[in-house]
N, C-alpha and C positions, 0 to 999 in steps of 0.2 A: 583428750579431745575426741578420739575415736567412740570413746563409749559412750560420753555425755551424745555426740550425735547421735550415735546408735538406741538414746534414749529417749529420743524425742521424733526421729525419723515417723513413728506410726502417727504419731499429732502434724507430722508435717503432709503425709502421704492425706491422714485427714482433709487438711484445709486444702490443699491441692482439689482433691473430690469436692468438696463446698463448694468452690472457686468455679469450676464449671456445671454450669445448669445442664437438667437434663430435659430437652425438648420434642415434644411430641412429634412424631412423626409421618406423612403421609406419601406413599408412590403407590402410582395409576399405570395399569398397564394397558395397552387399547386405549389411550386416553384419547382418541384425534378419531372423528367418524367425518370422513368424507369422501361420499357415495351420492351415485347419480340413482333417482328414486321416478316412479310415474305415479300420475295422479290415479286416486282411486285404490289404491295399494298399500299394506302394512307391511314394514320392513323392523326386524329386530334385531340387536350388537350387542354385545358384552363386555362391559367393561371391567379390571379386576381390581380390587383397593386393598393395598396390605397397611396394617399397621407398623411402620418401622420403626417404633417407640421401640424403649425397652419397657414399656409401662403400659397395660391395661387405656382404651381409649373409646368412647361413642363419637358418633359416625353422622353426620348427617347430611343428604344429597337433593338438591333441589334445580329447576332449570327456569334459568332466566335469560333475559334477553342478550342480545350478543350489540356491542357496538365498538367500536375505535376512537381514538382522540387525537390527537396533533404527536403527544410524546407515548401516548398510550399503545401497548399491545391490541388490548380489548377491555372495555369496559361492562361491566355487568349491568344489565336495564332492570328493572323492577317491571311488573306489567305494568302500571299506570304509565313508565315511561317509554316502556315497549313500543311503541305505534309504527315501525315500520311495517309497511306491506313484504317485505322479505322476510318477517321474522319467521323462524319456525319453532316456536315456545309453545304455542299452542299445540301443535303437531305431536310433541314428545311429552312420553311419561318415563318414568324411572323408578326401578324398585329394587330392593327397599330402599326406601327413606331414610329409616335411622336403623340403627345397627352399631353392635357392639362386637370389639375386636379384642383379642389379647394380643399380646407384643408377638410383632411377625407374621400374626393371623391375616389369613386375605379374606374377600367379601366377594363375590361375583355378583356385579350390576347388570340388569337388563333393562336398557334404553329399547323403547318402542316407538318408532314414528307411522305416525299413520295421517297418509298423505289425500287430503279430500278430493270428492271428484271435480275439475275441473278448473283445479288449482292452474295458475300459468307458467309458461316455462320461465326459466331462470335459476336464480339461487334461493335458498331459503336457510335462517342462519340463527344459533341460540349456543347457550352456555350451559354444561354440567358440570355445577359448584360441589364441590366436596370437600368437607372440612369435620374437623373435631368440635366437639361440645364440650364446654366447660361443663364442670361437674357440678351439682346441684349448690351453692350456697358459697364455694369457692371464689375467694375474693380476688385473688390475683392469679390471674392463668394465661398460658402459652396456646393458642389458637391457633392450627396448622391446615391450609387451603389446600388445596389444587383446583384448575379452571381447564377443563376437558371442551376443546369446542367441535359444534358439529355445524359441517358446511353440508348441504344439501341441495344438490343438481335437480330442480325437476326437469324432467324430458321435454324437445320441444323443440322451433326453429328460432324463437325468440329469446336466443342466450346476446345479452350486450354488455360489453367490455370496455366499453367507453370510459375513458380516463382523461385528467386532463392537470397540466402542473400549473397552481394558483398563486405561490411563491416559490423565488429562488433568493436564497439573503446568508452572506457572511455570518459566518461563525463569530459571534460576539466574546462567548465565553472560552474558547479555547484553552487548552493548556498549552504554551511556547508560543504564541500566537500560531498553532498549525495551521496552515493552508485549506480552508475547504468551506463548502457548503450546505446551508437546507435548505435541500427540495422539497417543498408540500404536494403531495399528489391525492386528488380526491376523485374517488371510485362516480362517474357518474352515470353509469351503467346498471343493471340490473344482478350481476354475477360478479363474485367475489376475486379479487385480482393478485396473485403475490409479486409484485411489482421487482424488476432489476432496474436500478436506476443507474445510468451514466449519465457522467458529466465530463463538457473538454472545458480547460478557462482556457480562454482566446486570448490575445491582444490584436486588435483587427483580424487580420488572415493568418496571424499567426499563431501556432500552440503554442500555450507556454506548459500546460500538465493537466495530467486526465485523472481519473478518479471515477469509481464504481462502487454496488454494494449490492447483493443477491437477499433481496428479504427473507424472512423463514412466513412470519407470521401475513395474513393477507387483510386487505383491504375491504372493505362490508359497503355494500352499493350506499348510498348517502355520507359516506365519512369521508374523511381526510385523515393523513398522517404525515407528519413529518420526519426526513431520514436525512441523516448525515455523511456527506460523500467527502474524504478527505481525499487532495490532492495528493499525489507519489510523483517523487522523482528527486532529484540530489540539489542542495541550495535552497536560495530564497526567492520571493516573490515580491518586487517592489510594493509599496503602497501604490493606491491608484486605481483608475478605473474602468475596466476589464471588462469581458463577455462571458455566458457560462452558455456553454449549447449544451442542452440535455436530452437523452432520448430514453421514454423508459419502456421496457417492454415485459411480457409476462414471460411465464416460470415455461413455456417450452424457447423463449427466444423473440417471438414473434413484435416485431413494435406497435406499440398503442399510441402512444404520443410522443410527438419530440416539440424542441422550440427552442431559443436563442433570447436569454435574459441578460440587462445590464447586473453590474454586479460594483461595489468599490471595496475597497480595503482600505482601512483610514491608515495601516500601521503595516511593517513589514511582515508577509508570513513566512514558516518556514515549512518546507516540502516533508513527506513523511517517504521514509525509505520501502517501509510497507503499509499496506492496506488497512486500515483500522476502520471497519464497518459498524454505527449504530444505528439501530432504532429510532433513535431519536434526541435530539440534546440533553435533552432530562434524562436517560437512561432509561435500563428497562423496565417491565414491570412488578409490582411489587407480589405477583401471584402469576406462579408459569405451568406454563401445561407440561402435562410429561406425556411424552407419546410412547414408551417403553417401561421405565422407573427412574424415581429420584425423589430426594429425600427433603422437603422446607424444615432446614435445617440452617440455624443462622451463625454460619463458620466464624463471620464475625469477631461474635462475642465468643464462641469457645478460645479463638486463638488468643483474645484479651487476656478469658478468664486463665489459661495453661500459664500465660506471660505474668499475671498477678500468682499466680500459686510459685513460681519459681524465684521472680522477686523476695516472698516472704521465706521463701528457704536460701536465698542467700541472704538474706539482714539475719534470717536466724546464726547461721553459719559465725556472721561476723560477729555476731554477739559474742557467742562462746570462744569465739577468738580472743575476744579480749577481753573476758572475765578470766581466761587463763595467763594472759601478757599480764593481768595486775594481781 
């Protein structure tokens, strides 16, 4: 038994490597520019791109519009659909464009904003997409992003942070039916916001559980996003129907909006013992910025593929079991 495996182990160790893809890989270092800029002034940053394939990769970086969606981080605008007065697409260049990397190899990008004269104060807001290129003629390939955003303060007295919450609505799709809410909050302000949202659920004057969540990602003046605030605390929450007072305020503290929304629960919820903060019901996005490094690597399908390669060497295993039992 010991040799017969010992003879087939290299074909096993094979299909195991089969069994997991090897996928391309991209980390951004500087990937996050947000700097307060004046009109009439050229401002330049660096950002650095390594290949963390183990495989040879081209490169190619371009900047497009920046916006938000209800479950979305950010969305990428094309220019025709560009049309906010905040964008700053127009403003930035980026070089090079395309480029080729061998495995591990970095890139250093120079993003150039250059801010017109008597641009207005506020924010000004765009995306630096960076991604792999399929190889010439390659039918089936692994395409690896990253989405570097750049928020851009121009100087001024006219910075507004005006926010305002549009919906507050039960958790429909919960798992366990957990206790909690989405808050929709839309930026109606001019400057980009990373909102804290609280929430208490009430029963008239009374608390029954509070619940919070510290955004990373911010809010682009004309969007909205939705975020999910789970109740904490021990037990359940009858069905029925309840108050949610929310107050949400930006990234030093400061409140922007608060307000007191009905709320019902058709079904009992159950309280969460800790804090589980999202984005948004649908989860995150499917392209994240890296402010340091990290790798669009889809863990996935490796842990699939390691679980299929191991499977196939225990059915091998038991074969030879019992080609020896007979």
């Amino acid at each position: 038994m010991k040799k017969a495996f010992l003879a087939i182990f290299p074909a096993l160790v094979m299909a195991v490597a089969l069994a997991a893809p090897v996928f391309a890989g991209v980390a951004v270092y500087n990937g996050k520019i947000e700097e307060t800029v004046s009109p009439g002034k050229t401002y330049t940053y660096t950002m650095t791109v390594q290949n963390s394939a183990d495989s040879p990769a081209d490169f190619g970086v371009e900047v497009d519009g920046y916006g938000t969606s209800a479950n979305q981080d950010f969305v990428m605008l094309s220019a025709a659909n560009d049309t906010s007065p905040e964008s700053a697409r127009e403003m930035l260049t980026v070089t090079p464009t395309n480029f080729h990397l061998e495995a591990n190899a970095m890139q250093d990008l120079t993003v150039t904003a250059t801010i017109p004269p008597g641009t207005g104060a506020g924010g000004r807001y765009a995306i630096v997409f960076i991604h792999t290129i399929a190889a010439s003629g390659q039918q089936v390939a692994t395409v690896s992003a990253m989405a570097a955003r750049v928020c851009l303060t121009i100087s001024g007295n006219s910075i507004d942070t005006s926010t305002q919450v549009t919906a507050v609505d039960p958790i429909t799709a919960a798992d366990n039916n957990t206790a909690g809410v989405l808050v929709t909050v839309n930026d109606n302000g001019n400057y980009y916001v990373k909102p804290q949202v609280e929430a208490t659920l009430m029963d008239g004057s009374k608390t029954i559980a509070t619940g919070s969540i510290d955004t990373g990602w911010p809010i682009i003046p004309g969007y909205s996003r939705q975020y999910q605030v789970n109740f904490t605390g021990n037990g359940t929450i009858p069905a029925g129907k309840y108050q949610v007072a929310v107050n949400v305020k930006d990234g030093a503290g400061n409140l922007l909006t608060q307000g007191t929304y009905p709320v019902q629960f058709t079904s009992k919820q159950v309280l969460q013992t800790t804090t589980t903060a999202s984005g948004a019901a649908a989860g995150a996005s499917t392209i994240t910025v890296v402010e340091k490094s990290g790798n669009a690597i889809n863990w996935t399908i490796i842990v699939v593929a390691v679980i299929g390669g191991i499977i196939v060497i225990v059915l091998l295993v038991l074969v030879l079991q019992k080609r020896k039992t007979s």
